[in-house]
C-alpha positions, -999 to +999 in steps of 0.1 A: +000+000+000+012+035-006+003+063+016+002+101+002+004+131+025-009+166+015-010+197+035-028+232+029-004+255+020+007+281+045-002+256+073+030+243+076+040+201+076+031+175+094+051+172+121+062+211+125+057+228+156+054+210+190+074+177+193+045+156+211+042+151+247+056+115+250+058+098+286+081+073+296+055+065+324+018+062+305-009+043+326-025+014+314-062+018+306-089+022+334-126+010+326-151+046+333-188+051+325-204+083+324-243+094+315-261+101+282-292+100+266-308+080+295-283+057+296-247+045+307-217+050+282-184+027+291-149+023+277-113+031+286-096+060+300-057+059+291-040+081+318+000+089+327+017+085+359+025+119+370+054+108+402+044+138+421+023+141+455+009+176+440-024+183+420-025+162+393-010+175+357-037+187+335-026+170+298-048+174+268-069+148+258-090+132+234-121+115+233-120+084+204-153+063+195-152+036+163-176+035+130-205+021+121-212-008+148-179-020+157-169-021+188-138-008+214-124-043+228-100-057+201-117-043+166-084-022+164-097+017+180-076+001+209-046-004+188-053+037+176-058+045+215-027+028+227-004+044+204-022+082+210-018+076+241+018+066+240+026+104+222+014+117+251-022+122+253-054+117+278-074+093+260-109+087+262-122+055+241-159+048+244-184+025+229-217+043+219-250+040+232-267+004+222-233-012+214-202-031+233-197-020+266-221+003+269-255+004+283-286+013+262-320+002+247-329-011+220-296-030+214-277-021+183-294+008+170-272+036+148-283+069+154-259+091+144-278+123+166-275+097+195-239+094+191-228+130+189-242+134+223-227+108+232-194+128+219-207+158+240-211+140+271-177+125+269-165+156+262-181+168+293-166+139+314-131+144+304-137+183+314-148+176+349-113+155+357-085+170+376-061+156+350-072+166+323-071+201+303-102+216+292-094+237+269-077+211+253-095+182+241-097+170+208-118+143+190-111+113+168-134+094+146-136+065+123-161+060+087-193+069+107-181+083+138-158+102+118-183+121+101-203+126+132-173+135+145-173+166+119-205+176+130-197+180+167-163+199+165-185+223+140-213+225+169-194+225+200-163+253+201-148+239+232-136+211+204-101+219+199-088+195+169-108+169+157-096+143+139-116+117+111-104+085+090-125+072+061-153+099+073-184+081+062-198+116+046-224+100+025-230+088-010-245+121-022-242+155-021-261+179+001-286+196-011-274+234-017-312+244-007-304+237+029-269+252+034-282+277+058-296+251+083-267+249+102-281+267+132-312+243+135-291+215+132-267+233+161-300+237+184-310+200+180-276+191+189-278+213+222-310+210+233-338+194+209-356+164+228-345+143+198-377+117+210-393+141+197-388+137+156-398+114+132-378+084+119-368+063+092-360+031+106-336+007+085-334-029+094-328-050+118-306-061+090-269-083+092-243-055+091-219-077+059-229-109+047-212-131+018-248-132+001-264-101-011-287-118-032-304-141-005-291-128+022-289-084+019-268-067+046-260-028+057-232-029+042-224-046+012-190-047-004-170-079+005-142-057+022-166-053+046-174-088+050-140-098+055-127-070+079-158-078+103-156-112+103-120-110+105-122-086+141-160-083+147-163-129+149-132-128+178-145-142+212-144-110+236-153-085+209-189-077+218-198-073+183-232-087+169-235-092+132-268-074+134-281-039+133-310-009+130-302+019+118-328+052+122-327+086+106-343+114+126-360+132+104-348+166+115-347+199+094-322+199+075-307+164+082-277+160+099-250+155+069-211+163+073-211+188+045-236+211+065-209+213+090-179+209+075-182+251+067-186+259+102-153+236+114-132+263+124-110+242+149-075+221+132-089+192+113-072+160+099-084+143+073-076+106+064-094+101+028-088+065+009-095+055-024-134+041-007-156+016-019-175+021+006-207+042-008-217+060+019-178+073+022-179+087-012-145+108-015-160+130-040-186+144-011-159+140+013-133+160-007-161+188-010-161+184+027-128+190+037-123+217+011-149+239+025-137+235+062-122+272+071-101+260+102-062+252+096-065+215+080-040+188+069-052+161+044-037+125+045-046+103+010-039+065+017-052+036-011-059+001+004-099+008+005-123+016+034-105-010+062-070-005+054-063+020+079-080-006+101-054-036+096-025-033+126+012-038+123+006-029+086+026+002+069-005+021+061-017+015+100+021+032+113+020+060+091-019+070+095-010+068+135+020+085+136+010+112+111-023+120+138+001+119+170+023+146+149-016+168+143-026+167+176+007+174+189+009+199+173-030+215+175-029+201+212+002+216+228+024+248+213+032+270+231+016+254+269+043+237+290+030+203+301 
């Protein structure tokens, strides 16, 4: 696989400015749970040893949850988590609402308004810790989370780098009638009873499956098949080849490229060549163009998953090249 690595001009290269924050003494992971949306979120908080008897250091952080139903324990966010951590960072990685670890009912349900609160309120439990810095926390997502991920930096300006791999964007354009609905869609996000809307409800359906004649599934192309099956089938996993997923039917629907104007804060961008079709780089592309904030854009080919294959080339270099962004978005200039 080759990797490609572009940056905006005038916003410097990867790796410029801060050298990281690494620790010879990083914590292993501690299991946390924290509320949302009626229920109980769960996953693992990576800390560092500090060796001193004072207050706690406050470090920057940064709050990680996977794509489209896959879950924290071994379907390789851990193996992203671990090595963040490693550079330095606080790291927050969750499972969201319905899925893995985490509490929630109905089981398996995708609702991508549910998850960006559940963005916010980890967000908000990382803020209340006396290790942690609040003014900086950044975000990570991957293929769905990534481009819910989008959404909340553009919503919430506490957000202070966010950063997205395969963002799963969608398979169409926006429509340009409902470029000014940003403000609605911010007002939902903050406060809307999201009960409250219509849906479209999509399944239960298998999430990949070998047969989509006979046997249709969410997702459909055999990368998908095999990548799941591969890390979704291990024992300990959590993952259930099974899934709902429901569109609120809000005004204008929540879509990346509504937001992706108002993201103001650093972004990173990891774009493949995606056969996915709701990651369609085209609308992706149109994405991270319009983002105003300083931005860095990292091409890699090997498809949709991989990014999400470990101890491969592509894996090292996507890692390292997002320790180098948030070191550098996370720390100049503040003594740590």
């Amino acid at each position: 696989m080759q990797v490609r690595t572009t940056v905006d001009p005038d916003r410097g290269r990867p790796g410029e400015g801060s050298p990281g924050l690494r620790d010879p003494h990083p914590v292993g992971p501690q299991f946390v749970a924290f509320p949302s949306e009626g229920a109980t979120l769960r996953g693992w908080l990576y800390t560092h040893a500090e060796h001193t008897h004072v207050e706690p250091r406050r470090r920057p952080a940064l709050v990680m949850a996977h794509g489209f139903t896959a879950t924290i324990s071994g379907m390789v966010a851990d193996r992203y988590a671990e090595r963040l951590h490693a550079s330095g960072l606080q790291v927050l990685l969750f499972d969201h609402r319905g899925f893995g670890l985490s509490g929630g009912s109905p089981r398996q349900q995708v609702n991508r308004w549910v998850q960006a609160r559940g963005y916010r309120d980890a967000i908000a439990f990382l803020e209340r810790r006396p290790d942690v810095d609040p003014g900086r926390i950044g975000i990570w997502g991957d293929s769905l989370s990534g481009a819910v991920a989008i959404c909340v930096a553009a919503f919430d300006p506490g957000v202070r780098a966010v950063v997205v791999q395969v963002p799963a964007c969608g398979a169409h354009h926006a429509s340009p009638s409902v470029g000014r609905g940003f403000e609605a869609l911010r007002t939902v996000f903050r406060s809307a009873d999201l009960t409250s809307f219509p849906a479209r409800v999509i399944g239960p359906a298998p999430v990949v499956s070998p047969d989509q004649v006979r046997d249709p599934s969410l997702l459909r192309p055999h990368t998908a098949y095999r990548w799941f099956l591969q890390f979704g089938a291990r024992p300990g996993t959590g993952w259930s080849n099974e899934a709902t997923v429901v569109e609120l039917d809000t005004q204008p629907a929540l879509h990346a490229q509504l937001c992706a104007p108002y993201l103001t804060c650093p972004s990173m961008w990891v774009i493949a060549d995606d056969e996915m079709p709701g990651a369609n780089p085209a609308v992706t592309m149109t994405a991270y163009r319009s983002a105003p904030g300083p931005k860095e854009l990292l091409r890699v080919e090997g498809g949709h998953f991989g990014l999400l294959y470990p101890d491969t080339a592509v894996f090292d270099h996507v890692v390292d090249a997002q320790s180098r962004f948030l070191a550098t978005h996370l720390t100049p200039g503040i003594p740590v």
